[in-house]
C-alpha positions in Angstrom: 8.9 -11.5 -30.8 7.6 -9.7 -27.8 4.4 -7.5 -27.8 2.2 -6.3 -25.4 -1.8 -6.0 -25.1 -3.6 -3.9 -23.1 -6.0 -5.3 -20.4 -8.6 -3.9 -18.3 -10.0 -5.0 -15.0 -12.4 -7.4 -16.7 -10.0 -9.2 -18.7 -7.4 -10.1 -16.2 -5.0 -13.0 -16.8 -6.0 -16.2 -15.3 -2.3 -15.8 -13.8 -3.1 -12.7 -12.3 -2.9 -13.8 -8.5 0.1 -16.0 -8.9 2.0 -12.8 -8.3 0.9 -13.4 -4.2 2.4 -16.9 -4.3 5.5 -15.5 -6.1 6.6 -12.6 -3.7 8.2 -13.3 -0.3 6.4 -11.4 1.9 3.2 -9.9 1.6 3.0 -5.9 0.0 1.5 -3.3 1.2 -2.6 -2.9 0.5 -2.6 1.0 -0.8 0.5 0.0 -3.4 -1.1 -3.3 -4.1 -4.2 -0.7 -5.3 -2.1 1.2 -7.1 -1.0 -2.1 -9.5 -4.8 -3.1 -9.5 -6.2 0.2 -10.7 -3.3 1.1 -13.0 -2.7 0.5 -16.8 -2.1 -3.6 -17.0 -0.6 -5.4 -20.3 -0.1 -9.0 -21.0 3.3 -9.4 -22.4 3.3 -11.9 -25.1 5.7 -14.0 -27.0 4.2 -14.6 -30.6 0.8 -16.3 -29.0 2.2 -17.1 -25.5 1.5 -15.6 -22.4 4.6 -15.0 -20.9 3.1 -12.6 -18.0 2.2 -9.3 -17.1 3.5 -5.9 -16.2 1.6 -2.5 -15.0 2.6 1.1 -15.9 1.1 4.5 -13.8 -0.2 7.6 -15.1 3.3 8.6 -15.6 4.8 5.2 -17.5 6.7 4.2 -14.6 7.1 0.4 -13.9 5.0 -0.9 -11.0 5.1 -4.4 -11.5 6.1 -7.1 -13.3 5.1 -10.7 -12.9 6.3 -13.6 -15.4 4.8 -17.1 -15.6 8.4 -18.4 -15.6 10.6 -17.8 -12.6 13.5 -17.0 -13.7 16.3 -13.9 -13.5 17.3 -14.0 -17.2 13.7 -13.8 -17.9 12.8 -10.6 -16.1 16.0 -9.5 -17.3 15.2 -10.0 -21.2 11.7 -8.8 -20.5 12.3 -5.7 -18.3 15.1 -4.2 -21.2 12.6 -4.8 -23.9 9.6 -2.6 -21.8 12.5 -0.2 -21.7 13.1 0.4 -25.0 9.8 0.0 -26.4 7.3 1.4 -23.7 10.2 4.1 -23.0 10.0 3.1 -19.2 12.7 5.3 -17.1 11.7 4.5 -13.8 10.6 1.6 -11.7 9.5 1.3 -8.3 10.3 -2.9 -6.9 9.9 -3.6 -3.4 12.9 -6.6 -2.3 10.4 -8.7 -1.5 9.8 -9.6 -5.3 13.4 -10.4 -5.3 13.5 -11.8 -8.8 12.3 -8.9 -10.4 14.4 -6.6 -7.7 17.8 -8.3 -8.9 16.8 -7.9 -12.7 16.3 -4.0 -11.8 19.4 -3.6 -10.1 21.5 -5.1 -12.6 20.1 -2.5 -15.3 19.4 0.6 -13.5 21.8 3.5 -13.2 20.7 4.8 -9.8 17.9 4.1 -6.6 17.3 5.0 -3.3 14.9 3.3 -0.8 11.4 5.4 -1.0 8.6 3.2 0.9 9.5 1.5 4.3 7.0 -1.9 4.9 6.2 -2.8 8.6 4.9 -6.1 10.1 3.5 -6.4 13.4 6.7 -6.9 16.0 5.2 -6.5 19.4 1.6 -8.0 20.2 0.9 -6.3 23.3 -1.6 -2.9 23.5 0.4 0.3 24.5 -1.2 2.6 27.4 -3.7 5.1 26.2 -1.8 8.4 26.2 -3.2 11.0 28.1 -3.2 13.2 25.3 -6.5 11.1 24.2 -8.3 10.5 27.5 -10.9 12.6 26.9 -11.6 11.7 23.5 -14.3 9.4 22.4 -12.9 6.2 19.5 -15.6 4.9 17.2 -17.0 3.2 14.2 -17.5 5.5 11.5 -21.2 5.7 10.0 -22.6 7.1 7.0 -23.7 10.0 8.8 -19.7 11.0 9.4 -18.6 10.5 6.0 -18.8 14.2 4.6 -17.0 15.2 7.9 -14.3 12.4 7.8 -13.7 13.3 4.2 -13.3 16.9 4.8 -11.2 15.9 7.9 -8.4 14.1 5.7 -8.4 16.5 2.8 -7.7 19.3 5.4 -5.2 17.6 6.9 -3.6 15.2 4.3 -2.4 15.7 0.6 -5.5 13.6 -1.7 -5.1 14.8 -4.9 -9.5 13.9 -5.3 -12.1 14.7 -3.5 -14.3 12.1 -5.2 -12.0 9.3 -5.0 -11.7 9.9 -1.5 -15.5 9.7 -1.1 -16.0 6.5 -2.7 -13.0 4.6 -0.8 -14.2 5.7 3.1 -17.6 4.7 1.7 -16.7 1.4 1.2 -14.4 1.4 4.2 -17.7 2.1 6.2 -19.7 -0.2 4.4 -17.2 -2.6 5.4 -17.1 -1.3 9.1 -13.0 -0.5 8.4 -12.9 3.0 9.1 -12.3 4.4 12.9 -13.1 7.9 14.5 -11.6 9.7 17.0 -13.6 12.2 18.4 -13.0 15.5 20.4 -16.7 15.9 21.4 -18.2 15.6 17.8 -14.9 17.0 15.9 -12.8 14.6 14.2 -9.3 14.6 15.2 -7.8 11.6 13.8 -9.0 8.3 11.7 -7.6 5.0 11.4 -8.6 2.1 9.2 -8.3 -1.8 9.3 -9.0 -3.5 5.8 -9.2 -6.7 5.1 -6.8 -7.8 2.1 -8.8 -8.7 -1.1 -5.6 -10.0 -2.2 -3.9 -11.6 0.5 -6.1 -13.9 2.9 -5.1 -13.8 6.7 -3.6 -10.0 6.4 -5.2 -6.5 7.5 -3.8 -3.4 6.3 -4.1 -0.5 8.4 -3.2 3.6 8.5 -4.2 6.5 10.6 -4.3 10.2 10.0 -3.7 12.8 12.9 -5.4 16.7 13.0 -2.6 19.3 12.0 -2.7 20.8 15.3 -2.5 17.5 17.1 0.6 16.5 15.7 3.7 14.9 18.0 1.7 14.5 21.3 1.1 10.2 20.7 -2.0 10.5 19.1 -1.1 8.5 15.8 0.9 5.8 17.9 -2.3 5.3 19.7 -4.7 5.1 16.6 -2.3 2.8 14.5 -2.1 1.0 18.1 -5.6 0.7 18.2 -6.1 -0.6 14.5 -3.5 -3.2 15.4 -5.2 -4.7 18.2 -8.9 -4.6 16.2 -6.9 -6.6 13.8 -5.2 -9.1 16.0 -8.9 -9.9 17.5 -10.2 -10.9 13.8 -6.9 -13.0 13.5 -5.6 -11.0 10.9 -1.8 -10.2 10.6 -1.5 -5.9 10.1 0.5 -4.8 7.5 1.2 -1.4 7.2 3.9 1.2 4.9 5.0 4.5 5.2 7.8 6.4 3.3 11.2 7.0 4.6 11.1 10.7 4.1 8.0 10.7 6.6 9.9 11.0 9.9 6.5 11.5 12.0 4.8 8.1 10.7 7.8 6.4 10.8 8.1 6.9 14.9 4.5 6.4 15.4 4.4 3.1 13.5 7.4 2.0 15.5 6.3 3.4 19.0 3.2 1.2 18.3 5.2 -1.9 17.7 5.5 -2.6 14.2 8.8 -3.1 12.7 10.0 -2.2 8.5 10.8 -5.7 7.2 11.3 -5.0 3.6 11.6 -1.7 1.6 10.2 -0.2 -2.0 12.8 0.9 -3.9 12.7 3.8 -6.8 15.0 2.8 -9.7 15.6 5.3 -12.6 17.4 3.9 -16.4 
């Protein structure tokens, strides 16, 4: 008999990491957040641990990880979180391609919603002249109210504080990169370390409004590679299919989509 119990981030399986070893390529560090911070559940048959699955704030299926590889078994498990967590939706990346065939098999429509990009070309592109006269930094404490107020002006957060606390610890990590016109922000990149997956970076830029189209997000995301490459870290990056702009800049800078996240309904 299947149930589930509800974890929190204290109580984490002993498992819980086995998920990296399972997948075939490495996933993305902002969706590999969103499985960390949402709501996890051990899923149990009678007293054994048979794995774990993750639901958002709006019962949609983020993951689902099972101690025993096999397609039946994500099969059997993923129709019984359908019926009795009244999941309709699931986002999989093919990368987790047990789990991906399971979801196909059931699901009555999907469409490809998250592109993931690896690191194709190695070599730094030529600083634009768009950017010439613009000064690229480290950001300090003293820029964090600025850099916040940069992103929510030009990005869609949904919180403030949220916000806030991660570029706090992106600068207490020395992750987080200015670019300055004179002592204005124009555009911000980051470089973080994977918690998750040794030997991987994950980096993103954002680009002023008004600043938009002229190679300025190709550079940043250019210059977050190359910070990366010089700690020996492998960057990882995603951006969503419907976001046309990223989608040039990442590949201008040479990275290249090598799998995709995938938005399944029931």
């Amino acid at each position: 008999m299947f149930h589930s119990v509800l974890c929190d981030n204290n109580s984490l399986p002993v498992f819980f990491n086995n998920y990296y070893d399972y997948i075939e390529a490495p996933v993305d560090g902002m969706w590999d957040s969103f499985s960390r911070n949402g709501q996890l559940y051990l899923l149990k048959n009678n007293k054994e641990d048979l794995g774990y699955f993750v639901l958002n704030e709006n019962n949609q299926l983020i993951r689902l990880f099972l101690q025993e590889q096999q397609t039946n078994s994500y099969s059997v498990a993923l129709k019984w979180l359908i019926e009795h967590h009244k999941v309709d939706t699931a986002y999989v990346g093919n990368n987790e391609s047990l789990f991906y065939k399971a979801v196909s098999e059931i699901a009555v429509e999907n469409h490809e919603d998250t592109a993931l990009f690896k690191c194709g070309d190695f070599q730094s592109m030529k600083r634009p002249d768009s950017v010439r006269t613009y000064n690229f930094r480290n950001a300090f404490h003293k820029d964090l109210d600025q850099a916040v107020s940069f992103l929510m002006n030009n990005h869609d957060i949904p919180s403030k504080e949220w916000l806030t606390g991660y570029f706090k610890e992106r600068i207490d990590a020395f992750e987080l990169y200015l670019l300055l016109d004179d002592k204005t922000i124009v555009g911000t990149c980051e470089v973080r370390i994977s918690p998750s997956q040794p030997g991987y970076a994950d980096v993103g830029m954002a680009v002023s409004k008004t600043l938009r189209n002229k190679g300025i997000g190709s550079y940043l995301i250019d210059q977050a590679k190359s910070i990366a490459l010089d700690f020996e870290l492998s960057p990882i990056c995603s951006t969503e299919y419907s976001n046309t702009g990223s989608f040039k800049a990442l590949q201008k800078a040479g990275f290249v989509p090598y799998h995709s996240l995938y938005k399944f309904n029931f």
